[in-house]
C-alpha angles and dihedrals in degrees: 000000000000097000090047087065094052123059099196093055116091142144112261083254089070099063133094138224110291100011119123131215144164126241110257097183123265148298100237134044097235109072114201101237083224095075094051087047080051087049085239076153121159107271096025113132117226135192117212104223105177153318129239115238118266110037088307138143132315131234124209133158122225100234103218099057104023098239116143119212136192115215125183110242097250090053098048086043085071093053110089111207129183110225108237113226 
């Protein structure tokens, strides 16, 4: 599969507390409206902030204007995000 071959793509689930990443797109076609409403947008850069215990939800902040979401894991498993550094 095409993130397999490439070490710094990932879904948002795979990230851990203080990395930081950009929004690649999706992995699937039919983008929940909810995320673009979010400005989970392609080419936003995102910090992950932190997890809830238990398999819960994640936190991240959108870099370029400050808001924190909180998104479910299997909703942050369909965002593809590219590591920085």
């Amino acid at each position: 599969m095409f993130l397999q071959k490439h070490k710094q793509l990932a879904s948002l689930a795979d990230l851990r507390k203080g990395e930081k990443a950009k929004i690649l797109g999706f992995s699937t076609e039919d983008i929940p409206a909810k995320f673009l409403e979010l400005g989970l947008i392609p080419g936003e850069n995102i910090e992950y902030k932190s997890s809830a215990p238990f398999n819960g939800p994640i936190c991240i902040s959108l870099c370029k204007s400050k808001c924190v979401l909180a998104l479910r894991k299997s909703e942050a498993c369909e965002v593809l995000v590219k590591k920085e550094g």
